[in-house]
C-alpha positions in Angstrom: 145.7 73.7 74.8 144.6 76.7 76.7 146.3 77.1 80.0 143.8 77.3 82.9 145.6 81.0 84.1 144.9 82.1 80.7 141.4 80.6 81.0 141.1 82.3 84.2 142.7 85.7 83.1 140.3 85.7 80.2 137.3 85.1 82.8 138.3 87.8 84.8 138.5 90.2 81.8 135.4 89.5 80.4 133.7 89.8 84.1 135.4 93.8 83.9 134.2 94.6 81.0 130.5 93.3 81.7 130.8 95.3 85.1 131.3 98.6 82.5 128.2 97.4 80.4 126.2 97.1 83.4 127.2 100.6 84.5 126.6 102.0 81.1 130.1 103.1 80.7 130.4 100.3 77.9 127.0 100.9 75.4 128.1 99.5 71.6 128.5 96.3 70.8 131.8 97.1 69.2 133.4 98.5 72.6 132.5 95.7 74.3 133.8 93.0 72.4 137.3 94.8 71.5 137.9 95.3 75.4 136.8 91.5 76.0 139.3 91.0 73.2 142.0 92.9 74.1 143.2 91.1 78.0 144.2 94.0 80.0 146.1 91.4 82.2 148.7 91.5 79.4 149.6 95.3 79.8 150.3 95.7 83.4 153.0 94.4 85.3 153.0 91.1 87.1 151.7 90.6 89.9 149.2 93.9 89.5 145.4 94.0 89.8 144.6 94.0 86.2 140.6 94.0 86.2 139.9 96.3 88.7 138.6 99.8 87.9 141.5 102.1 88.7 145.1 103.1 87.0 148.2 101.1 87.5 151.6 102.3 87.3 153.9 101.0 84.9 156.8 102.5 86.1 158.8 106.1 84.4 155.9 108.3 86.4 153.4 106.7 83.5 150.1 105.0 84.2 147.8 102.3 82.5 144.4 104.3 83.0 141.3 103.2 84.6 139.1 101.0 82.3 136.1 102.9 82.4 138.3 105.7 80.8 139.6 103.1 78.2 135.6 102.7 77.3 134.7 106.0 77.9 137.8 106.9 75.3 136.3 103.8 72.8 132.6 105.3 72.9 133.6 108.7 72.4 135.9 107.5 69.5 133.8 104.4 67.9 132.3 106.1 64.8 136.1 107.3 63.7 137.3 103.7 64.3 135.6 101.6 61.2 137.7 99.5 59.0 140.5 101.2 57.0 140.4 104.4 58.9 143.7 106.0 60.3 144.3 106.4 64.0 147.2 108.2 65.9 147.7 107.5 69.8 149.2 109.8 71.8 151.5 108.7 74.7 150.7 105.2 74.0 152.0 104.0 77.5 151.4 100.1 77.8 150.2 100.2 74.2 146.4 98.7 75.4 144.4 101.1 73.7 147.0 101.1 70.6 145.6 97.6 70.8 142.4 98.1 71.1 142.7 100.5 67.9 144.1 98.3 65.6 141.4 95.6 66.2 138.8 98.2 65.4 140.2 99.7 62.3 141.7 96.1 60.9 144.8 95.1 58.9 143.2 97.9 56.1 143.5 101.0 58.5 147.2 102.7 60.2 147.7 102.8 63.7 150.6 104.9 65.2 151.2 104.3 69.1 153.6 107.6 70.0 155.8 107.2 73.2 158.8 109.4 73.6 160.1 107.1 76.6 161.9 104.2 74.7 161.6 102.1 77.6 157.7 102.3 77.6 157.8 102.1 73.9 159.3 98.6 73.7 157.1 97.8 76.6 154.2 98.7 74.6 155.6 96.6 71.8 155.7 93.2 74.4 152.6 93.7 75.6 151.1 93.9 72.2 153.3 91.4 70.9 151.3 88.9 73.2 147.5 90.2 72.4 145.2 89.4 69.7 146.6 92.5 68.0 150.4 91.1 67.5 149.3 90.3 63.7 148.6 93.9 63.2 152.3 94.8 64.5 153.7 91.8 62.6 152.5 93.3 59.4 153.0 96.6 59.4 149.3 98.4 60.2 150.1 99.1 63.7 153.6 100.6 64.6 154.6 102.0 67.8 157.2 104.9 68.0 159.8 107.2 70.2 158.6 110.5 69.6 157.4 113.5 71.1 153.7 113.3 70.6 152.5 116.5 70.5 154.6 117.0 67.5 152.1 114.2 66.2 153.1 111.8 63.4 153.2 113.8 59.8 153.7 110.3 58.0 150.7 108.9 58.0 148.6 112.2 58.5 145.4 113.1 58.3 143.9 110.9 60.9 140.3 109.9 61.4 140.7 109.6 65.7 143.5 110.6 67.8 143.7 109.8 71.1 145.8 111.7 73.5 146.4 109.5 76.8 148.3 112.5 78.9 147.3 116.2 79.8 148.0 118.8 78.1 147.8 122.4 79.5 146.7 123.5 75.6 146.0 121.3 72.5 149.0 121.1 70.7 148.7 122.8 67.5 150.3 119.7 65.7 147.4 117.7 66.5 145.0 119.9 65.1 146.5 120.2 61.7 147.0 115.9 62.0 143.0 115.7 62.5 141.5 114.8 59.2 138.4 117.1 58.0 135.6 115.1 60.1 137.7 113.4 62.2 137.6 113.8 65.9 140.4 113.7 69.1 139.4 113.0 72.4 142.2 114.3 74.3 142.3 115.9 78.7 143.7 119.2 79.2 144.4 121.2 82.0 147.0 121.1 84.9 145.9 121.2 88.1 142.1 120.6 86.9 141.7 118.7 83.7 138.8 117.6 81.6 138.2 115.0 79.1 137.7 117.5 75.5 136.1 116.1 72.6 137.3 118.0 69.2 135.6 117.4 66.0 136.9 119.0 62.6 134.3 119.9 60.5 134.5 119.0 56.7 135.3 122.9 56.5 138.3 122.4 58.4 136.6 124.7 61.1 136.9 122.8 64.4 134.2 122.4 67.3 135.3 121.5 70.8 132.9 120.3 74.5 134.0 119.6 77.6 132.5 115.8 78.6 133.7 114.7 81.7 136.5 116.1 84.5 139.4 114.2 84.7 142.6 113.1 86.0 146.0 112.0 83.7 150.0 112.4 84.0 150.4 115.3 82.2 152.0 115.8 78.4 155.3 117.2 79.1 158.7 116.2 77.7 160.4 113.3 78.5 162.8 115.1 80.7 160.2 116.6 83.0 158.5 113.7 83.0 161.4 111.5 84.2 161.8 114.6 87.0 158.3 114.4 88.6 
């Protein structure tokens, strides 16, 4: 039977993602109901304001990001997350979109949540572990792992959608190469002014890149200068 704070968790979380719709932040069908599937209560900290629309800190200078970033992220990615595609996430943090991901693509498709703070890693893998995706991790089509990310993930390469959740002041050359022939990455870059940049690779390999929205993330750095800030 379904406890009435899980009831009420799963009221709150439908009400936040209904607030996106109604802004237009959320517009497909599929966006919608993997962020009313996925309960971002289960990938913050307790105790934390969950549903409302801002980042949380999870501790190690890392952040769970806003949700209308989560759904601007989702729409700008949808189309390269059908069933059986291959998806890499880039500082997968508390492993929400990771999530989010997997449901999309389905037990045919490869997720690969990158963290290279093993503390955050197996955090990601907890949270998960208690979502709607924890069948995805159980059998193998969604893995978190300690790595540098913008060394990317060769092993399962190309991908159809990477997601890079962390600034970087360049796109890392890795990620590039990793991005299948018509995939696309939605990744921010920039230091002290970032935007959101949306690169497509073309079936020629040639790739195509617009600016959508100014933004504002940790940066992508290495574990040690992250753990300095």
């Amino acid at each position: 039977m379904e406890s009435s704070a899980v009831r009420g968790s799963s009221a709150k979380n439908k009400a936040m993602v209904e607030g996106l719709r109604r802004y237009g932040i959320v517009k497909s069908k599929r966006v919608g109901e993997v962020m009313e599937t996925i309960d971002r209560g289960l990938f913050v900290q307790s105790g934390t304001e969950a549903y409302i629309d801002s980042p949380v800190q999870i501790g190690y200078n890392a952040t769970i990001s806003a949700p209308h970033m989560h759904a601007t992220c989702l729409e700008l990615l949808e189309q390269h997350l059908q069933p059986g595609m291959r998806v890499l996430d880039v500082g997968s943090g508390s492993g929400y979109l990771t999530a989010c991901f997997a449901i999309m693509v389905g037990p045919q498709g490869r997720v690969v949540g990158l963290e290279h703070i093993p503390e955050l890693a197996s955090y990601s893998v907890e949270n998960i572990t208690k979502s709607s995706a924890s069948s995805l991790l159980m059998e193998g089509s969604l893995s978190v792992h300690v790595s540098d990310g913008r060394l990317g993930w060769e092993e399962f390469a190309a991908y159809d959608a990477i997601h890079v959740g962390a600034a970087a002041p360049g796109i890392p050359e890795a990620l590039i190469e990793q991005l299948k022939p018509g995939g696309r990455m939605v990744i921010p870059v920039g230091t002290l002014f970032q935007d959101l940049r949306v690169v497509d690779k073309m079936p020629d390999g040639s790739v195509r890149m617009r600016s959508e929205t100014s933004v504002r993330y940790v940066p992508l750095t290495s574990k040690d200068s992250q753990l300095r800030v």
